[in-house]
C-alpha positions as CSV (number, residue, x, y, z in Angstrom):
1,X,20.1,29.4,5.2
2,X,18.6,26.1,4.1
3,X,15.2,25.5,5.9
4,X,13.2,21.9,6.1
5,X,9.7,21.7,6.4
6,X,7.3,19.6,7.9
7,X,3.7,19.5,6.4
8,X,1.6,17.3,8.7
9,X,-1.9,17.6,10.1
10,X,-3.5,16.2,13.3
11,X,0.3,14.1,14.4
12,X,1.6,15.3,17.1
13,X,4.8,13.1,18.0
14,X,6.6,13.0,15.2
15,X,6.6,16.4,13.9
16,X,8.2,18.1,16.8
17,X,10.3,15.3,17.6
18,X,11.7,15.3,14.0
19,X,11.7,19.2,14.1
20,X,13.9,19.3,17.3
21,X,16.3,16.3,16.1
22,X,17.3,18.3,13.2
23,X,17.7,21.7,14.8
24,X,19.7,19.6,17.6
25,X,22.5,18.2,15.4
26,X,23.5,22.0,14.8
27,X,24.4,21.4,11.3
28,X,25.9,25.0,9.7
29,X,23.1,27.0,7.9
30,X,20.2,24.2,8.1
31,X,16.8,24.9,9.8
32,X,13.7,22.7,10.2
33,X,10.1,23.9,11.4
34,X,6.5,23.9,10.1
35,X,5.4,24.2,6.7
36,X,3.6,28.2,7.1
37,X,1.8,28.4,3.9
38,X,0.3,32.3,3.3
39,X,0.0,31.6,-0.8
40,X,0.7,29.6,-3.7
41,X,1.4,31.2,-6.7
42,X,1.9,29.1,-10.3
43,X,6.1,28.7,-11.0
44,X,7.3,31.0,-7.6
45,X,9.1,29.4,-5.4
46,X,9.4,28.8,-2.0
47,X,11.1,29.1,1.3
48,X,12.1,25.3,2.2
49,X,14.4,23.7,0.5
50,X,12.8,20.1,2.3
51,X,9.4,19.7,2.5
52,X,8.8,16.2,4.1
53,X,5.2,15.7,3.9
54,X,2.6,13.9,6.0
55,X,-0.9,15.2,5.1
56,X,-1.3,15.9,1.4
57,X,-2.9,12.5,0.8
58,X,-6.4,13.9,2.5
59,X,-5.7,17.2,1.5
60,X,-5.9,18.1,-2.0
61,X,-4.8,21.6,-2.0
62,X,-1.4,20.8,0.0
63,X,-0.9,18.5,-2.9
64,X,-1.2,21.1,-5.8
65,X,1.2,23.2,-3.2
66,X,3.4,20.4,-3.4
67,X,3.8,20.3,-7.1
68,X,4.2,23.5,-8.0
69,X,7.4,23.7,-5.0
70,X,8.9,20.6,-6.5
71,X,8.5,22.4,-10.0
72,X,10.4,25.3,-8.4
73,X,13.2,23.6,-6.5
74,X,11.7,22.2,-3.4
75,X,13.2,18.4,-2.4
76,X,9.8,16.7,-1.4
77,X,9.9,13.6,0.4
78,X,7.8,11.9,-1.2
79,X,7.6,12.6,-4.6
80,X,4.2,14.3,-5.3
81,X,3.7,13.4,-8.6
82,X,5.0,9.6,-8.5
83,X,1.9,9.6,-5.1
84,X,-0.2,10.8,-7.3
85,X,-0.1,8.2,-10.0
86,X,0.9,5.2,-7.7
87,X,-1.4,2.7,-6.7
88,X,-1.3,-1.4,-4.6
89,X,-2.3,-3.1,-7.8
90,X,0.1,-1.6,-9.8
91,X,3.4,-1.8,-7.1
92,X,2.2,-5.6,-6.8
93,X,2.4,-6.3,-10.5
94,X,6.1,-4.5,-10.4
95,X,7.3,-6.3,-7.4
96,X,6.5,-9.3,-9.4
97,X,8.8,-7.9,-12.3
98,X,11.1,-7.5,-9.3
99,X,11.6,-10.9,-8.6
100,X,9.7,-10.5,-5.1
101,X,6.7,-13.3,-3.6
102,X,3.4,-11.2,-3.6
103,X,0.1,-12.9,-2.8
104,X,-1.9,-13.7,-6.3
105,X,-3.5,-11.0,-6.8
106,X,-6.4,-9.5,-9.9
107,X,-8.3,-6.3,-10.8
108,X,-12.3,-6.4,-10.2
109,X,-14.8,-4.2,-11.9
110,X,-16.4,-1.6,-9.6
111,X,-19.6,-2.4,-8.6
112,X,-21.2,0.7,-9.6
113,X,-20.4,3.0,-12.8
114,X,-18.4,5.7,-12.3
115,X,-20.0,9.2,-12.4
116,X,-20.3,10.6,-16.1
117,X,-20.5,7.0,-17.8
118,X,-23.1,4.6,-18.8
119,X,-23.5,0.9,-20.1
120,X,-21.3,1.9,-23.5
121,X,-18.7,3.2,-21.8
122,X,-17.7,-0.6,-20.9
123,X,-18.8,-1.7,-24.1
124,X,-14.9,-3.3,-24.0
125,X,-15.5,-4.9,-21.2
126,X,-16.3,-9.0,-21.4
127,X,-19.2,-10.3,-20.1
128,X,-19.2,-12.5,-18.1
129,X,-15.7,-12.1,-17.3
130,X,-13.7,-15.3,-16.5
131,X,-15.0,-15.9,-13.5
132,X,-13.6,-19.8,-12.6
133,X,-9.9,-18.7,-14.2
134,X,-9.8,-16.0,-11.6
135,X,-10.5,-18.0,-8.7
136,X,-8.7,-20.9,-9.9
137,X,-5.7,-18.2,-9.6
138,X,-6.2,-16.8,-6.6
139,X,-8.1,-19.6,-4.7
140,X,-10.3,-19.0,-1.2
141,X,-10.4,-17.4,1.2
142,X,-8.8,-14.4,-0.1
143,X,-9.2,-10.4,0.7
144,X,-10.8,-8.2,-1.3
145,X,-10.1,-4.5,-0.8
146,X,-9.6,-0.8,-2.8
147,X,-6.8,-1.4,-5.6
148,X,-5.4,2.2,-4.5
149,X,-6.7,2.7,-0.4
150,X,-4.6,2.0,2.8
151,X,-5.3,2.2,6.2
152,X,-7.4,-1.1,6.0
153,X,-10.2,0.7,5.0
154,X,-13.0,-1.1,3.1
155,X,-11.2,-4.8,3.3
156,X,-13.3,-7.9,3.0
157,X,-12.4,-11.5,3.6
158,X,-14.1,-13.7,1.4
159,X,-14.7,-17.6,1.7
160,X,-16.2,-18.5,-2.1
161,X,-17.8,-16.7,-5.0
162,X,-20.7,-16.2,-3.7
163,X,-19.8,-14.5,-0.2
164,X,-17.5,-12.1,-2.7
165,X,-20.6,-11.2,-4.8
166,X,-22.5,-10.6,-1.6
167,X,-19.5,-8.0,-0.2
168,X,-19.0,-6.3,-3.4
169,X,-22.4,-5.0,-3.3
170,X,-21.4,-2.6,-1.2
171,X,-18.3,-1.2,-2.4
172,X,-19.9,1.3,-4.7
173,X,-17.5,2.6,-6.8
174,X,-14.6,1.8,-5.7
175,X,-12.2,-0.5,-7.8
176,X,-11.2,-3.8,-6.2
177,X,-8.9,-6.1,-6.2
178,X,-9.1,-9.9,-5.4
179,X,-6.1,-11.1,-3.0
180,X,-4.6,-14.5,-2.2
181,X,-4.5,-15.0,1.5
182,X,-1.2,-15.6,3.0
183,X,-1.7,-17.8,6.1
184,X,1.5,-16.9,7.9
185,X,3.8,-18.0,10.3
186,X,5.7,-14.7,10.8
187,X,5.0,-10.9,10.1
188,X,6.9,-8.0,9.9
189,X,6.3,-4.1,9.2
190,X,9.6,-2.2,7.7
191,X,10.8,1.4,7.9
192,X,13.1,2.0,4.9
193,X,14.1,6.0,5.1
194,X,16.3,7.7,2.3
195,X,16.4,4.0,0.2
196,X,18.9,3.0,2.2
197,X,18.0,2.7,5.8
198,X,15.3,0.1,6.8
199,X,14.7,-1.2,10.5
200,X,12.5,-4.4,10.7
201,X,10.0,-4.4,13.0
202,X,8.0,-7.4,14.0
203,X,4.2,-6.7,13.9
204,X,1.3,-8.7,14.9
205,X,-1.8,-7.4,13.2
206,X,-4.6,-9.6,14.9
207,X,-3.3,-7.9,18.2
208,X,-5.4,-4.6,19.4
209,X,-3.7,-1.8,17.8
210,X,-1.6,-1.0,20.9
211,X,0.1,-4.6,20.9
212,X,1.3,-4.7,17.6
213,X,4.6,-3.8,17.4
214,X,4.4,-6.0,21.1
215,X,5.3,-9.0,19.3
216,X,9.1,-11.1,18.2
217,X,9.8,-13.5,14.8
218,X,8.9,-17.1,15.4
219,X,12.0,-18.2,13.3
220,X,15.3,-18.4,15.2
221,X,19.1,-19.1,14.3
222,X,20.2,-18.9,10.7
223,X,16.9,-19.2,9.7
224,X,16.1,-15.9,11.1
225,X,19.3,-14.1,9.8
226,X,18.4,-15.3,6.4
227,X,15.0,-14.7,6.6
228,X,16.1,-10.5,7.8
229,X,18.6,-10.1,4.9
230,X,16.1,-11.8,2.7
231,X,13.3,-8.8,4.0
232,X,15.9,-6.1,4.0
233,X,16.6,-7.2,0.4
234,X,13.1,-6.6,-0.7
235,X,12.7,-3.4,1.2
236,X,15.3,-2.0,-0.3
237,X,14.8,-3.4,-3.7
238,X,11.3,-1.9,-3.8
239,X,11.3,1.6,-2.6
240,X,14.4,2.0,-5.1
241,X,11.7,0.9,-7.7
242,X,9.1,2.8,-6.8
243,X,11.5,5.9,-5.8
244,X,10.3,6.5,-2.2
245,X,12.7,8.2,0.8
246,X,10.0,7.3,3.4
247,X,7.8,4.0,3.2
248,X,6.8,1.4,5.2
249,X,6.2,-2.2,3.7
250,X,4.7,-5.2,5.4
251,X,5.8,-9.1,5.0
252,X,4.2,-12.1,5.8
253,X,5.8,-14.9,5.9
254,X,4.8,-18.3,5.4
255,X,7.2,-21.4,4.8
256,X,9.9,-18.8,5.0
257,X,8.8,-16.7,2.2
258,X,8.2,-13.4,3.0
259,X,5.2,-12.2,1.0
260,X,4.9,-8.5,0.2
261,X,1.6,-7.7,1.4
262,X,1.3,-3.9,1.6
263,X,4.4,-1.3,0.7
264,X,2.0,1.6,-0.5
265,X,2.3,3.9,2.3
266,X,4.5,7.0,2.0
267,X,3.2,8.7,5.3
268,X,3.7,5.7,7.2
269,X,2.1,5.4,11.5
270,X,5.1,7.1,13.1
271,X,3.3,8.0,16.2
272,X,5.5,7.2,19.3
273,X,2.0,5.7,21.4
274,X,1.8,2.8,18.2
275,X,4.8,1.8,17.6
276,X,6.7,2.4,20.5
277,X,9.8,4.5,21.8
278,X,12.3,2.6,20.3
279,X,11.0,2.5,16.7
280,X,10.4,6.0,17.1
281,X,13.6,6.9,18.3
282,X,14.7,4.8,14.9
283,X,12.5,6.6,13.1
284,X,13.2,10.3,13.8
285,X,16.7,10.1,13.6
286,X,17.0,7.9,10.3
287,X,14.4,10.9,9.0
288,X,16.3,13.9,10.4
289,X,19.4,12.5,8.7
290,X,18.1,11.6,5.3
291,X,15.8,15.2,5.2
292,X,19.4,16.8,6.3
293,X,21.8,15.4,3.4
294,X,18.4,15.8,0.9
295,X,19.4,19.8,2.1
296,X,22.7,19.6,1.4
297,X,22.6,17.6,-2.0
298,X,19.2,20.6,-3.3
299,X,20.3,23.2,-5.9
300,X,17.9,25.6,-5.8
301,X,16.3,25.9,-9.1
302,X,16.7,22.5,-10.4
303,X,14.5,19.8,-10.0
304,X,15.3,18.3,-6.9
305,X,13.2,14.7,-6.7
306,X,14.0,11.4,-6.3
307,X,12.5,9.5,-9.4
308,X,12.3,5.3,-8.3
309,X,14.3,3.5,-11.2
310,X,11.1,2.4,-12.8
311,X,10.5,5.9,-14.4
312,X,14.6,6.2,-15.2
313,X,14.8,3.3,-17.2
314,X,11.4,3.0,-18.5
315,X,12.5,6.2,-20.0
316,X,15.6,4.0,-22.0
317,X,13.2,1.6,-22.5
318,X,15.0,-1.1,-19.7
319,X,12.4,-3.6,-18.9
320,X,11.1,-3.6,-15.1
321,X,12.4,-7.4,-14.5
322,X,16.4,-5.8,-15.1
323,X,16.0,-3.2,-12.1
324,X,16.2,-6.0,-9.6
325,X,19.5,-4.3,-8.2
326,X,19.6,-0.6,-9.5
327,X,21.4,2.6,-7.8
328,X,19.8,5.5,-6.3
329,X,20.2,8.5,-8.7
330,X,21.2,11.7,-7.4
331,X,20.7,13.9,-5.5
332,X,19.1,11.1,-3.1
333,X,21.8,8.8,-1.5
334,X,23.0,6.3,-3.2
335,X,21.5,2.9,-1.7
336,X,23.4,-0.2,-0.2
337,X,22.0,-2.8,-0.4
338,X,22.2,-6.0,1.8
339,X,23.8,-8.9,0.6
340,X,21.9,-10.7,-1.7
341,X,19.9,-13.4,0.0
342,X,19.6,-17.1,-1.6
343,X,16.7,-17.3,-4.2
344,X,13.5,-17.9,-2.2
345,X,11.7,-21.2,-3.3
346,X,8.6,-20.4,-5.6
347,X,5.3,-19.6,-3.9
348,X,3.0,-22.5,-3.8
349,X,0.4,-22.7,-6.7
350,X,-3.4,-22.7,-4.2
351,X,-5.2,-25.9,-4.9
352,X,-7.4,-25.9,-7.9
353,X,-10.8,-25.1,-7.2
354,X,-13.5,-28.2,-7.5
355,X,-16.0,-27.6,-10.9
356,X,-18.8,-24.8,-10.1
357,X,-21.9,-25.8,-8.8
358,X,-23.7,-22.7,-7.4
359,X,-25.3,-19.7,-9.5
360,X,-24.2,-16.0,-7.9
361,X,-26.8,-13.5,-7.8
362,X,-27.6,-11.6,-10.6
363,X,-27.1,-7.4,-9.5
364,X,-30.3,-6.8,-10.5
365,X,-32.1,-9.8,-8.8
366,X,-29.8,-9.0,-5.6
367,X,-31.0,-11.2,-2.3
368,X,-32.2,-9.2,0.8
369,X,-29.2,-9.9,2.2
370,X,-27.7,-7.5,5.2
371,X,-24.1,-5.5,3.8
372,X,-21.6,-7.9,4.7
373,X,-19.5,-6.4,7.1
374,X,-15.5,-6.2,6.1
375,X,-12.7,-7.1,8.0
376,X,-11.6,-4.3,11.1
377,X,-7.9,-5.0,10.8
378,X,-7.7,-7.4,7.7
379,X,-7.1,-10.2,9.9
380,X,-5.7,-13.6,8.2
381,X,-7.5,-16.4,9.5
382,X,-5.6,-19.2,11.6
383,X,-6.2,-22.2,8.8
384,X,-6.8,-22.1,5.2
385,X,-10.6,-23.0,4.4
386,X,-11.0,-25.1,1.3
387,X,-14.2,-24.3,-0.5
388,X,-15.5,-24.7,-4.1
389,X,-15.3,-22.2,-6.6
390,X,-18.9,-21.1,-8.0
391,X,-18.8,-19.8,-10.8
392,X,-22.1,-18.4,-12.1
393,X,-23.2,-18.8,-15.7
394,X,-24.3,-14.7,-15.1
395,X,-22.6,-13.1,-12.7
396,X,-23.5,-9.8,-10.9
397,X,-23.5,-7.4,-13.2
398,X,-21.6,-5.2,-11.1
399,X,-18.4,-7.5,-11.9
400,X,-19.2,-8.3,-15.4
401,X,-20.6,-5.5,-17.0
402,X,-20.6,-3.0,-14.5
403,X,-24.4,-2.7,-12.8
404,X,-26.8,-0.4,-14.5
405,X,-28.7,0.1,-11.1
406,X,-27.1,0.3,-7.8
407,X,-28.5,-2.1,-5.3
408,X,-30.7,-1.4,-3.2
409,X,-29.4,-2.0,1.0
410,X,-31.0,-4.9,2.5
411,X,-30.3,-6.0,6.3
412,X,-30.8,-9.9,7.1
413,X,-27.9,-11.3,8.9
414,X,-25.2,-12.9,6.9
415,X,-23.2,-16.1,9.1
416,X,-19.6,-14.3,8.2
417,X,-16.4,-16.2,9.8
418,X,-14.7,-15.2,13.0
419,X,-11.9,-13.2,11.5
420,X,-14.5,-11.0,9.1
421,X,-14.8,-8.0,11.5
422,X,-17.1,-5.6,12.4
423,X,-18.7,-2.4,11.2
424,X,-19.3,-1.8,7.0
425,X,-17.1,1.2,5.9
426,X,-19.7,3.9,4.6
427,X,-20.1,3.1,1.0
428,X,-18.7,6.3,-0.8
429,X,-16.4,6.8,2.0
430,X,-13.3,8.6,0.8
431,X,-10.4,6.3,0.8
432,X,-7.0,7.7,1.8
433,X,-3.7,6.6,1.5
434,X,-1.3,5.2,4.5
């Protein structure tokens, strides 16, 4: 008897719906139910030979758990150890080896040191940074937000240089990165399951959280057909890369590009209340199909993971930019893919930004100015706001040479635009993936 387990923590939809689609197709010798965990002990195995797992991003002991049963034999969906190492700014820089549009994008300093270091520990570290480079590259607005969090957590729209200094004052420790907007004209949030099963959903996410999925693609005729075999393309194309069974990742798309915006989250909203029955009815049975063949493909013993093809043939030394069209190794199913869509035109270069006028605030010399307050639902702005880049000739130190002293919190109002959003995120709160 081959048993699948589901490790989730306050879902309640999906996990018994997934559990009673698996046990419902009757398949000879296969069983799903809860993960029961009564101890963990180094190199012994376990009972499942599926763990899909939901939780083990907030919880770090699960994740240990998770390791040592995909050491001993256990197919976990996803991959522990590949979670553990992945991160946005990373998966952005390989989708752009990929061939795939992904908003300009660069790494920030955190704005406090982390724990355990001091001013030499950035001694490497330039100062001032190139500060009017960087926003000639990305341009304004833009979105700054946690180069390894999800669930929208801690994500700032910025207008210019100086609102950015002003918001990264509060980030703490975090490490940011600094986003191109993409006004768009469409937007789309896509399940892919077992690298080779993706439903497109069409997603509004300036709607309340209840309307989202309440929403249908702008584009019509043969431009829409292209534009879905173009997404399913990418989908596809990317969770082969990156090696995950169970992924969401979101597209907008403007000028009919779709832009890769977010495709970091392995334990995906699959709650039938947010995205609706028929998603989830999509959803639970593309899962209780791909955790029932991951059954029948695990030896026990043997490793059992699925490895994305940028480990495989990084390991034969095969450049990221070649693994544009790769197969899925065993024991995962082998992908196929959609037809392969006409080359996209290049994004569009933002304008360049007019010659700095403006000095930022020095960390240390920080104006009483109230925590700017980050976006609720990182919602793009209708039009694209032109502004000049300031570049300071000493920036915060937080961003150049990472602040000595943290700031202290000031509270005057700050005018911020209609689509910066409510309440600050508390500043060490712990980010989490989604």
């Amino acid at each position: 008897m081959k048993k699948i387990g589901i490790l989730f923590g306050m879902e309640n939809t999906f996990p018994n719906a997934f559990i009673e689609r698996v046990n419902s197709k009757g398949e000879d010798g296969i069983i799903a139910e809860a993960v029961t965990i009564d101890k963990v002990i180094q190199a012994a195995p376990n009972e499942y030979a599926v763990i899909i797992d939901r939780i083990s991003q907030d919880v770090p002991f699960y994740r240990s758990f998770l390791k040592n049963a995909a050491l001993t034999g256990t197919a976990v969906i996803n991959n522990p150890f590949w979670w553990s190492a992945d991160e946005k700014f990373f998966n952005n820089a390989l989708a752009e080896k990929l061939g795939i549009p992904v908003p300009k994008t660069v790494l920030l300093p955190s704005k406090q040191r982390p724990d355990n270091t001091s001013e030499t520990s950035f001694r490497n570290l330039a100062f001032p940074m190139a500060w009017e480079e960087i926003f000639q590259y990305v341009g304004f607005p833009a979105y700054m937000k946690p180069h390894d969090g999800g669930g929208w957590k801690s994500v700032y729209r910025v207008v210019n240089p100086q609102d950015m200094w002003i918001k990264h004052e509060e980030t703490g420790q975090l490490v940011m990165m600094l986003q191109e907007e993409i006004v768009f004209d469409d937007y789309v949030r896509c399940y892919c399951i077992g690298q080779k099963d993706v439903l497109v959903m069409p997603y509004e996410p300036r709607n309340p959280h209840h309307l989202r999925y309440a929403a249908d693609l702008k584009a019509q005729g043969e431009e829409r057909e292209k534009l879905l075999e173009t997404i399913k393309d990418y989908t596809l194309k990317l969770n082969i890369a990156l090696g995950y069974d169970f992924n969401t990742v979101e597209f907008a798309v403007r000028g009919g590009i779709p832009y890769a915006i977010d495709f970091c989250n392995p334990a995906p909203d699959a709650d039938i209340y947010s995205v609706g029955r028929d998603n989830f009815e999509w959803v639970v049975e593309a899962a209780a199909n791909m955790a029932i063949e991951r059954a029948k493909a695990q030896v026990p013993g043997q490793i059992n993971l699925t490895w994305g093809t940028f480990i495989n043939q990084a390991v034969n030394g095969i450049p990221a930019a070649a693994q544009a069209a790769p197969a899925v190794e065993a024991p995962a199913p082998a992908a196929k893919s959609a037809a392969k869509p006409a080359e996209p035109a290049k994004p569009k270069t933002p304008a360049k930004t007019a010659k700095t006028a403006e000095k930022a605030p020095a960390a240390a010399k920080a104006p009483k100015a109230a925590a700017a307050k980050p976006v609720k639902e990182a919602t793009p702005s209708a039009t694209e706001v032109k502004v000049k880049a300031v570049t300071p000739k000493k920036p915060a130190k937080s961003l150049g040479a990472i602040a000595t002293e943290p700031i202290a919190e000031a509270e005057p109002k700050i005018p911020t635009t209609k689509a910066a959003a409510t309440k600050a995120p508390a500043k060490n709160s712990k980010l989490k993936k989604s």
